[in-house]
DRENPA-3360 file (N, C-alpha, C; in nm, 2 decimals, always signed):
BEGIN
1 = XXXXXXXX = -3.25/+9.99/+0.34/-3.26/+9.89/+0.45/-3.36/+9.78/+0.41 ~ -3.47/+9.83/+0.37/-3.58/+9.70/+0.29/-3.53/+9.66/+0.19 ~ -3.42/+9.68/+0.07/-3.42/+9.63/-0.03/-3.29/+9.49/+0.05 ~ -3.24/+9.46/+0.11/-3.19/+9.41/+0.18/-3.23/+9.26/+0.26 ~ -3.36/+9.29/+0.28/-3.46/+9.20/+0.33/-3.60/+9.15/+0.24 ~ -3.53/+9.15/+0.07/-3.68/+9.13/+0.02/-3.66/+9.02/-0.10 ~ -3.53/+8.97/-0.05/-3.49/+8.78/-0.07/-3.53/+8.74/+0.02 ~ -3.59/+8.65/+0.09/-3.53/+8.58/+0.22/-3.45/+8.46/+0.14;
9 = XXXXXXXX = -3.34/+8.42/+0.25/-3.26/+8.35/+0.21/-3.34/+8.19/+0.19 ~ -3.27/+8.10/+0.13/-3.32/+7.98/+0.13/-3.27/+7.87/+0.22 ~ -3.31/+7.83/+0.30/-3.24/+7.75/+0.41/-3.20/+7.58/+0.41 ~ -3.37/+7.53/+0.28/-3.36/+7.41/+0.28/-3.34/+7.33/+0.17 ~ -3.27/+7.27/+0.13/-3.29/+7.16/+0.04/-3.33/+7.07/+0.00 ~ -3.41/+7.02/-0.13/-3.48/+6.91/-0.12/-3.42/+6.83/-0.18 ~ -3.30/+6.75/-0.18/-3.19/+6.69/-0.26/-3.23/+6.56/-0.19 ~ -3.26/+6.54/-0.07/-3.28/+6.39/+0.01/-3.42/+6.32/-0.08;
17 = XXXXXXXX = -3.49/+6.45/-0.12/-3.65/+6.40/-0.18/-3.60/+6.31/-0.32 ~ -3.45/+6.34/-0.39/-3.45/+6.28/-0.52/-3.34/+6.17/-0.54 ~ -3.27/+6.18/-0.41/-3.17/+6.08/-0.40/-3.23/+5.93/-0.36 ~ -3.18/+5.87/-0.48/-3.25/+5.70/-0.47/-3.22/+5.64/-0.37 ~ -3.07/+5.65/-0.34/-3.02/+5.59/-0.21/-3.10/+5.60/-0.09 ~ -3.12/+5.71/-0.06/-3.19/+5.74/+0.07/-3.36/+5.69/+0.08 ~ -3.41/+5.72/-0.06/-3.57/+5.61/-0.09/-3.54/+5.45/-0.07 ~ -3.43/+5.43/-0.10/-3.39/+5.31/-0.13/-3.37/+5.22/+0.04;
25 = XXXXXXXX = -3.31/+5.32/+0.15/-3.32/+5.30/+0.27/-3.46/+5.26/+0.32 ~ -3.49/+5.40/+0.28/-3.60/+5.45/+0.36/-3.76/+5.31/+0.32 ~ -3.75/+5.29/+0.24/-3.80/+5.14/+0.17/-3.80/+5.00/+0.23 ~ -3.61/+4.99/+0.25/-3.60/+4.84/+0.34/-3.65/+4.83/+0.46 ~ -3.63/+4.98/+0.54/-3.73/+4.97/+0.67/-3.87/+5.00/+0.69 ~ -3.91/+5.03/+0.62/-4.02/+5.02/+0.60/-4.11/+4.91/+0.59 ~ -4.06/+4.80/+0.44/-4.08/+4.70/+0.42/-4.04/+4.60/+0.54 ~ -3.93/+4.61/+0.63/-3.88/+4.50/+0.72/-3.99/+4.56/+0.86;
33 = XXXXXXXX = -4.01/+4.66/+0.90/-4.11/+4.69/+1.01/-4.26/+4.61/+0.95 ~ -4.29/+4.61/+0.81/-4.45/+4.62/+0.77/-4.43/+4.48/+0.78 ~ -4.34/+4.37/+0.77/-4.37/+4.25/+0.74/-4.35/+4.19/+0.84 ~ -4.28/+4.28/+0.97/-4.26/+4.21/+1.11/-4.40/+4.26/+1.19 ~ -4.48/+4.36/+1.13/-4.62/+4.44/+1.20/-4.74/+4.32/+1.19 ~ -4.74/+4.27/+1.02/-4.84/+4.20/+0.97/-4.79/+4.06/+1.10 ~ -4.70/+3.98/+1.06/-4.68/+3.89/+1.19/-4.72/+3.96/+1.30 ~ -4.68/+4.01/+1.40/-4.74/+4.05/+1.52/-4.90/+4.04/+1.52;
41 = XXXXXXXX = -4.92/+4.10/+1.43/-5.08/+4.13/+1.39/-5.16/+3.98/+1.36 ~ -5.14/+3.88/+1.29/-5.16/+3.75/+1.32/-5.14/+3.67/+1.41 ~ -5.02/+3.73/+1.55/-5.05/+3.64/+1.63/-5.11/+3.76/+1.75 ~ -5.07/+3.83/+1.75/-5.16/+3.89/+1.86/-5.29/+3.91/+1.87 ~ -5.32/+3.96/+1.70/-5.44/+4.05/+1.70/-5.54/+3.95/+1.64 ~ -5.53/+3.82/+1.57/-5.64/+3.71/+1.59/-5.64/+3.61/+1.63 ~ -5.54/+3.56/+1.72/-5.51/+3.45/+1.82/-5.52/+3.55/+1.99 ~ -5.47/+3.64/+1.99/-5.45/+3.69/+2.14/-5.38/+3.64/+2.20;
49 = XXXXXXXX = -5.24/+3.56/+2.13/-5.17/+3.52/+2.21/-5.02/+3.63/+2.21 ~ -4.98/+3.60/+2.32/-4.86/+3.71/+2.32/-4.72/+3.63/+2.28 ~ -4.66/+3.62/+2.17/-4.56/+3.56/+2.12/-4.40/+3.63/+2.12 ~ -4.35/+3.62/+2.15/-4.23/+3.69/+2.14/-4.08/+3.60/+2.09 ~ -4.19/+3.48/+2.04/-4.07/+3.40/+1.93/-4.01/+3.49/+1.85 ~ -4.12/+3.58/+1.74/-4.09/+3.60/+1.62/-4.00/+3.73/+1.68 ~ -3.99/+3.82/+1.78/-3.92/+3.92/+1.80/-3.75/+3.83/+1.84 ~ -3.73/+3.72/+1.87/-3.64/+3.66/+1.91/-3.58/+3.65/+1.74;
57 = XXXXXXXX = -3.64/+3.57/+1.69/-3.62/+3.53/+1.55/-3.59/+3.69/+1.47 ~ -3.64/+3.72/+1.48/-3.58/+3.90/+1.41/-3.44/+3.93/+1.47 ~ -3.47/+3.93/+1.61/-3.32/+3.99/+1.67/-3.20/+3.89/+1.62 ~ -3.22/+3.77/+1.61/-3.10/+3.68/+1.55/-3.09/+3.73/+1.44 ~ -3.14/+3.71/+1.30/-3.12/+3.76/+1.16/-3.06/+3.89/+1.20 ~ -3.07/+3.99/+1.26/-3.05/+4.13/+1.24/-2.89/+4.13/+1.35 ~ -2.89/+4.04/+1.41/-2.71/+4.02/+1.49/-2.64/+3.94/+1.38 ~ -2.72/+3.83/+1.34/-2.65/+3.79/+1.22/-2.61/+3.84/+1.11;
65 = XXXXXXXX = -2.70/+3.93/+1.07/-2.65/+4.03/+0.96/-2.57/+4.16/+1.01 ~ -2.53/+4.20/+1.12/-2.45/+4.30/+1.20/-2.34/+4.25/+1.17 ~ -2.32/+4.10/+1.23/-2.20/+4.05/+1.20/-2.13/+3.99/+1.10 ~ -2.18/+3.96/+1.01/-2.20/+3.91/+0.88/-2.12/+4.07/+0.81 ~ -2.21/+4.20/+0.82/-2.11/+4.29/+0.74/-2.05/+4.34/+0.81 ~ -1.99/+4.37/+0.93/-1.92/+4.40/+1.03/-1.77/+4.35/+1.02 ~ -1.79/+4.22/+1.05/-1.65/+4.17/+1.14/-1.61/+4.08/+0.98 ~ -1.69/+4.04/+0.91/-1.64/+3.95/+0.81/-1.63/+4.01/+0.69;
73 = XXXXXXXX = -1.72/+4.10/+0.64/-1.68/+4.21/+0.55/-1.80/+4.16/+0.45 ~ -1.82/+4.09/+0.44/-1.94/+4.04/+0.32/-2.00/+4.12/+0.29 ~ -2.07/+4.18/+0.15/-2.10/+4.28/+0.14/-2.24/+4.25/+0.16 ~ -2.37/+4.38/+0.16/-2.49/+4.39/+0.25/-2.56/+4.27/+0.19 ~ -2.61/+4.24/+0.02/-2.66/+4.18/-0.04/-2.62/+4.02/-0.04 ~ -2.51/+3.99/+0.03/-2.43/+3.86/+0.03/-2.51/+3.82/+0.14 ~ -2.50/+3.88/+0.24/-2.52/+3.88/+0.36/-2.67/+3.85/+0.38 ~ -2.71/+3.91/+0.29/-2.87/+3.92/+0.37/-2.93/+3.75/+0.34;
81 = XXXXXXXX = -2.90/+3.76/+0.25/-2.98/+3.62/+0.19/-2.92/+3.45/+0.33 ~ -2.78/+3.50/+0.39/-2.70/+3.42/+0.45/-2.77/+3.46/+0.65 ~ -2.83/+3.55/+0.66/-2.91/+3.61/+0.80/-3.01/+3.54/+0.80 ~ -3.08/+3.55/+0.66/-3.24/+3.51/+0.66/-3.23/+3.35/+0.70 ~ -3.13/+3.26/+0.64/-3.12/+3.13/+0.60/-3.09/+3.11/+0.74 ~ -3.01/+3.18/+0.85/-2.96/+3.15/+1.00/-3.09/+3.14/+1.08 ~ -3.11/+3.28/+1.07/-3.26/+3.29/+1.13/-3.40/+3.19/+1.10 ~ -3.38/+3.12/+0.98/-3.48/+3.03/+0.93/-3.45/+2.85/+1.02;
89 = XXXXXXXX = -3.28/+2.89/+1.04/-3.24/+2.75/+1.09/-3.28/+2.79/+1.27 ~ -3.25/+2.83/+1.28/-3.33/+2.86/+1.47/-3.47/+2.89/+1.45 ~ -3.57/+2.89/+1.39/-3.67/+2.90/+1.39/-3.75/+2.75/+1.41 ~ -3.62/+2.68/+1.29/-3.64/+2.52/+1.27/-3.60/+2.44/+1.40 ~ -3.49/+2.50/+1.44/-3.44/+2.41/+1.56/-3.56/+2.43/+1.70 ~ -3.66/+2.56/+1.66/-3.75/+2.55/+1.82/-3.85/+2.49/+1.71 ~ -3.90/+2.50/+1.61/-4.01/+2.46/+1.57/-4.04/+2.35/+1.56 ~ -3.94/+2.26/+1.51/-3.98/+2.13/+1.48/-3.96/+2.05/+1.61;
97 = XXXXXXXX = -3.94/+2.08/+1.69/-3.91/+1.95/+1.79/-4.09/+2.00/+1.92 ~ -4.13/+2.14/+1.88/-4.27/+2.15/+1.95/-4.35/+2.14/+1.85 ~ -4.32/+2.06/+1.71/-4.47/+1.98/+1.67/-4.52/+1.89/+1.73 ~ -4.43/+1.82/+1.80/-4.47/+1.67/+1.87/-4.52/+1.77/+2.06 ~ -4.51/+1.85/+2.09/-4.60/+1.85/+2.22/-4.74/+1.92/+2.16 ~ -4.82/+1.90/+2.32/-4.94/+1.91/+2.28/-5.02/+2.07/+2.29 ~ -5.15/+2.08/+2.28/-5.21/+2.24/+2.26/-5.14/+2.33/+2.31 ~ -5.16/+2.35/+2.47/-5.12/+2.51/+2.51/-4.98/+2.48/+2.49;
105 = XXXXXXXX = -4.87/+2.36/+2.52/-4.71/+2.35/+2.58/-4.69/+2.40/+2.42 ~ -4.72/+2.35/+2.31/-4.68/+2.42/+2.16/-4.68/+2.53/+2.12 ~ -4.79/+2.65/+2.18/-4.72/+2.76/+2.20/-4.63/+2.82/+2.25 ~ -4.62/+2.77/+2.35/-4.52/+2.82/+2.46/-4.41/+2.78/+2.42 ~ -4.37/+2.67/+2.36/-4.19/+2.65/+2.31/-4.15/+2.76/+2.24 ~ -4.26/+2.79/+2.10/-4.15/+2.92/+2.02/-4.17/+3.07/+2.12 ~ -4.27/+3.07/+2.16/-4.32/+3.17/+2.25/-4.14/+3.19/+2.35 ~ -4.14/+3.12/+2.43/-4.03/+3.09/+2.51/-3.88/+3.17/+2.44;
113 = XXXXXXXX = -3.86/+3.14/+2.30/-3.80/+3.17/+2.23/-3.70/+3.33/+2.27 ~ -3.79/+3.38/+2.26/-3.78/+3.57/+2.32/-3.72/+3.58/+2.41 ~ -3.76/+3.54/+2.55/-3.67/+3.54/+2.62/-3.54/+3.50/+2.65 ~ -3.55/+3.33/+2.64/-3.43/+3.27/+2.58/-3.29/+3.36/+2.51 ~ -3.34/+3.41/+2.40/-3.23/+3.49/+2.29/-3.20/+3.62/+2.40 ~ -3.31/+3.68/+2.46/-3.23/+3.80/+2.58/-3.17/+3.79/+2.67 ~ -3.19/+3.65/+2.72/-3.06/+3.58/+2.82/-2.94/+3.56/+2.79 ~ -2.95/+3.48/+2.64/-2.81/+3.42/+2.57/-2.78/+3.58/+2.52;
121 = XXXXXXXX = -2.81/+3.67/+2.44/-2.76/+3.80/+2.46/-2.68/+3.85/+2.60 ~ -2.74/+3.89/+2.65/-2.73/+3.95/+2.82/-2.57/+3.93/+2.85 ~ -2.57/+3.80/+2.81/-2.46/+3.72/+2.91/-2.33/+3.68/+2.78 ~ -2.36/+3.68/+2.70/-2.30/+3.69/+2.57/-2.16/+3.79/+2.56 ~ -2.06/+3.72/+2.59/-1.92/+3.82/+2.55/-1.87/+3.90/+2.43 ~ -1.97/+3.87/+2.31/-1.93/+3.88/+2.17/-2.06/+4.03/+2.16 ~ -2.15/+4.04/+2.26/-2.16/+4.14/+2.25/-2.18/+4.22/+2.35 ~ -2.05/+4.25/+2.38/-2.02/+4.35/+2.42/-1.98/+4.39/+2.57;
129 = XXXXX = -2.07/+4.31/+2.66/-2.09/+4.29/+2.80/-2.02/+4.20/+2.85 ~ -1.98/+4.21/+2.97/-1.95/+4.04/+3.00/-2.02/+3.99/+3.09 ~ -2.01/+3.88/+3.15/-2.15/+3.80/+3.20/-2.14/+3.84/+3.33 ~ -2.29/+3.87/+3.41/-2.28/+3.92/+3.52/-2.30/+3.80/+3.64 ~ -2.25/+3.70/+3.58/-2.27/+3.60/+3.70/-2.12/+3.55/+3.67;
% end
């Protein structure tokens, strides 16, 4: 009866520790959280101001690239460079037109931004909901 019990069986594998693919994930998000953390971290943590442009600006790139390999087929690496360049053009469309206002209202345009993109979301047919008004 003890010789029976004096393997114990092996339950886990460490095949995920050597697979590039899954480092290779595990890397992009990493890198895309640490470079969206360091922003946050420059505007909140040595200005104190509460910004929620740049979370607006992420959420577009990251629907843009949803859709981009989704519905159109483009492969991930086509894509990505074509998200960044979207998201770079709505950043430009709130940014440049609040260089010309003045101190506090210049925050507040890209700031504004965040909300803005969760409304046009919300009510947005293309994803997924339909408009509650």
């Amino acid at each position: 009866m003890l010789e029976a019990f004096s393997t114990p069986p092996i339950a886990v594998t460490f095949e995920s520790f050597t697979d590039v693919a899954f480092w290779t994930g595990v890397g992009i998000i990493a890198g895309t959280y640490t470079i969206f953390a360091l922003g946050l971290q420059l505007n909140v943590g040595f200005t104190g101001i509460f910004n929620f442009g740049q979370a607006a600006f992420m959420a577009i790139g990251a629907y843009a690239m949803a859709i981009l390999t989704t519905d159109t087929g483009i492969s991930f690496w086509l894509s990505l460079p074509i998200a960044v360049l979207i998201a770079i053009a709505f950043g430009l469309v709130v940014g440049l037109p609040s260089l010309r206002l003045r101190t506090r209202s210049r925050a507040g345009s890209p700031a504004s931004a965040g909300p803005t993109c969760q409304t046009c979301s919300r009510s947005s047919s293309s994803s997924g909901r339909s408009p509650s008004r």
